[in-house]
N, C-alpha and C positions, 0 to 999 in steps of 0.2 A: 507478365504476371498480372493476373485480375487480384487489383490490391482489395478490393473488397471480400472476394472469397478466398484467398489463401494469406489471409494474416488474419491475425485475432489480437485486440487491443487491451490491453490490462489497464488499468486504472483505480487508482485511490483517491478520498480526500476524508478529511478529516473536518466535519461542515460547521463544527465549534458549537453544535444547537442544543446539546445535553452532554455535557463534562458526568460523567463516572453513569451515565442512560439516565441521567435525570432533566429533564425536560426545562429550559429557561426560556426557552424561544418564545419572540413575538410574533403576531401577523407577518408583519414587515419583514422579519428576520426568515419564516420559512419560504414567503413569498423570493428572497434573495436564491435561498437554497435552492431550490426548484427553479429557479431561472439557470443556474449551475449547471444540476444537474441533465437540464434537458439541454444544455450545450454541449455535455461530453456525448451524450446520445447521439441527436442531430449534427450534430459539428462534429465533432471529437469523433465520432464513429465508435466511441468506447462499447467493447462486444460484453465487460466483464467492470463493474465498476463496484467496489466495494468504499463503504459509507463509515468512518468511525464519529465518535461522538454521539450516538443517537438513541432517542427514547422510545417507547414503544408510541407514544403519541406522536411524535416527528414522525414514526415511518408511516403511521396511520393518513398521518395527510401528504406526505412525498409520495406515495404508492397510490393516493386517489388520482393525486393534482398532474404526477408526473406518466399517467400511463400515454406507453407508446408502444402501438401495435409490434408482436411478435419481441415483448423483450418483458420478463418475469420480475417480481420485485418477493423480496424473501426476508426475512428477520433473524438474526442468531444473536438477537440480546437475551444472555441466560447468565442467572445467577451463582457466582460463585467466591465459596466464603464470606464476607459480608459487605463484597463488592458486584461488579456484575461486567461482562463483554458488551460492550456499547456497537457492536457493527450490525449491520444491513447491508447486504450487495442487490446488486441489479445486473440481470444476463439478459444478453442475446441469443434467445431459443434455439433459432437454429444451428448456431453453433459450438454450443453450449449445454452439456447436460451435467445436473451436477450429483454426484454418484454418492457422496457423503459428508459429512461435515463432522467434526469434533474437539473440545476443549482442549488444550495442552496448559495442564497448570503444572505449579511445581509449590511445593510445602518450604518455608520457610521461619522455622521456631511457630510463631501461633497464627503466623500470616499468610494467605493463598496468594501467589504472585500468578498473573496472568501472559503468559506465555505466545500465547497464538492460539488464532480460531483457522483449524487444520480442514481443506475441502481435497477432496479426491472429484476434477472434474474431468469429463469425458468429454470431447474436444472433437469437430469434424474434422478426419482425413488425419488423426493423429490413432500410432498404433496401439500407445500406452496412456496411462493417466497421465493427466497434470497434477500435479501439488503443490497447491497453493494457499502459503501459509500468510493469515494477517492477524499483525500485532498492533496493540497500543499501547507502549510502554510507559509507565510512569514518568509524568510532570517532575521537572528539573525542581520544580518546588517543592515536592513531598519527597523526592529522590535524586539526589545532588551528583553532578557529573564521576564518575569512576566511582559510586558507592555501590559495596556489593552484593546489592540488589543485581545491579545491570549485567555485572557479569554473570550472574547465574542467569537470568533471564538469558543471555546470551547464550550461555553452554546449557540450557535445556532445550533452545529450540535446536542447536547444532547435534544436540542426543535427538532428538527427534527426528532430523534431516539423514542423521546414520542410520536408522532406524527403517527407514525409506530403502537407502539405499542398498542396504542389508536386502529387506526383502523383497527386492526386483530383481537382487541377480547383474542390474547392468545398470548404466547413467540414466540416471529417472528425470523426467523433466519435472525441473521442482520453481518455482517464483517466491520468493519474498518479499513481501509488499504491506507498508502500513508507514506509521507516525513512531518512530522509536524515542522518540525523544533526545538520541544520541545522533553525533555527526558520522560521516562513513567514517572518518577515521579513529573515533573511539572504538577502544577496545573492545568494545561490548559485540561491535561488529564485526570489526576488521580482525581481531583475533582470536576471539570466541567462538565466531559463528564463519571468521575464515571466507571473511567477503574483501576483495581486492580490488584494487584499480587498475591493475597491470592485465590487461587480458591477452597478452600471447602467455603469461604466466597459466591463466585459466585452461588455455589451450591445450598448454601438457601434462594440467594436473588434474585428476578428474573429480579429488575431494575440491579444489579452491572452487567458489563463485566468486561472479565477476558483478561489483558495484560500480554502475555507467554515473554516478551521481558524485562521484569527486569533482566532476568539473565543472557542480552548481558552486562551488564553495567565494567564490569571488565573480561569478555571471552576472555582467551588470555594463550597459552602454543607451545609447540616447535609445535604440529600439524592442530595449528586454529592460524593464525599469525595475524585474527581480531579481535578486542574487542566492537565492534560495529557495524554499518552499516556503517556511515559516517567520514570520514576520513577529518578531518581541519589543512591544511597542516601548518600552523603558527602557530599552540598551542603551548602557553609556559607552560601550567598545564598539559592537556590533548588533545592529538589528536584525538583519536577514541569517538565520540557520537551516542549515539543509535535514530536515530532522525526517520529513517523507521521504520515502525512498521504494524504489523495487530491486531485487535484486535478482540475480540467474543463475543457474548451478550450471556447469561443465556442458552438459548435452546439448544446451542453447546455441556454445561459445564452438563446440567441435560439430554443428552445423549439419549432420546428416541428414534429419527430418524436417526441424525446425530451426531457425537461428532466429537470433534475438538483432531488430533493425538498426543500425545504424545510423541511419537520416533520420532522427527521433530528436525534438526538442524535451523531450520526457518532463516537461513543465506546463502547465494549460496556465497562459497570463488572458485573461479575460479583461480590456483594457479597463474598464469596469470596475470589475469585480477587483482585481489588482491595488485600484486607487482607495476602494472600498477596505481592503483589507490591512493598506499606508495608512488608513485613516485614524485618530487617535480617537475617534467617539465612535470605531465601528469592532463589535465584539468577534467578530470573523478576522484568522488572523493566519489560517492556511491556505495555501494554492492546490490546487489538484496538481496531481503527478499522474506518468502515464510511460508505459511498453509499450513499442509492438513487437510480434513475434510473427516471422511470415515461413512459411510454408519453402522447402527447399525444392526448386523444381527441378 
């Protein structure tokens, strides 16, 4: 298998440079970012990297500083209710076209909870779309573990994911990928949204997805110095939570066209950037995360 042309890389990070698209970054601070994100590019071979936290000025200088031949930079910071979607992605043109994009909110009393920003992308050598949903869910600080916010946020994107599969008729290839702020094993995801660790489970069921990220939850030896994604730098229990995540519906897991890879560290530790984000006077405090999803020959 030519790993280059028959897999496609998905990737998230969450770059901490604008909390709710409002711009705090420094020099220094976007200079870090941009060294990032030209290593999932360059390095990472990331074909598809989607961006939370961001302001329309951060992508304004990520999109000058970071261009690299034949890969698109695009913005879907839009205002909603009296909050706003903080993401930006980055593709890889060739194989990569992106067919649509759209809000998923959900109303709750006076409040617009933000759901996921929904792409319908067209994919070389794939028959059907991909679907590929990214969320940023509410801060443990403004929305406290199992309050239910999360679970609705949870059972509106799962209505949406029905939704999909409703109108395909068959197993859609669908991704979930972003910062939920929950662990895989909060309900928000595991039972809401019916994402699992069990993947021969995934195998015979074709509603379950399969979350590869339960076995970030204690990752950690002299050569992987993270045990998570997210680093909270005041833990008096635990520092490191697995709060980034991707996730894969059924069609990845039952392998006919596409499967989802298994030789995947699905954690980009940047030796770096890692110590940078240990650090207690550094504002960056997530890891990129990453799929891959290769071609069935």
């Amino acid at each position: 298998m030519d790993s280059q042309a028959d897999q496609v890389i998905f990737a998230w990070w969450n770059t901490s440079l604008a909390p709710s698209a409002k711009s705090r970054s420094t020099p220094e601070q976007k200079a870090v970012a941009c060294s990032v994100i030209l290593y999932l590019i360059q390095v990472g071979r990331a074909d598809f990297i989607a961006l939370g936290e961001m302001s329309t000025e951060d992508f304004a200088h990520v999109s000058e500083v970071c261009q690299v031949e034949g890969y698109a930079f695009a913005t879907e910071i839009t205002s909603v209710g009296r909050s706003s979607f903080d993401i930006c992605y980055i593709y890889n043109c060739a194989k990569i076209f992106v067919y649509s994009t759209k809000d998923i909110v959900t109303q709750k009393g006076g409040s617009t909870l933000k759901v996921a920003k929904k792409m319908e992308l067209v994919v070389a050598g794939a028959t059907s779309f991909f679907h590929v949903y990214i969320s940023h869910w509410p801060s443990r600080l403004w929305c406290q573990q199992n309050d239910a916010n999360r679970h609705l946020l949870g059972i509106r994107l799962r209505d949406s994911i029905d939704a999909v599969i409703e109108d395909d008729g068959e197993n859609p290839f669908v991704i979930l990928l972003g910062d939920y702020n929950d662990e895989p094993f909060d309900e928000s995801l595991s039972q809401q949204v019916m994402a699992t660790r069990d993947v021969d489970l995934v195998h015979k069921r074709e509603h379950l997805f399969y979350n590869p990220f339960w076995k970030y939850l204690c990752k950690t030896n002299s050569e992987h110095p993270a045990a998570g994604s997210y680093y909270y730098k005041s833990g008096e229990i635990t520092r490191w939570h697995t709060f980034d995540q991707l996730i894969f519906s059924h069609a990845f897991i039952e392998a006919k066209e596409w499967r989802l890879a298994t030789d995947c560290d699905h954690i980009f530790e940047i030796p770096s950037y890692t110590q940078m984000v240990k650090s207690a006077g550094s504002k960056f405090d997530h890891l990129p995360v990453y799929g891959i999803i290769e071609r069935v020959i």
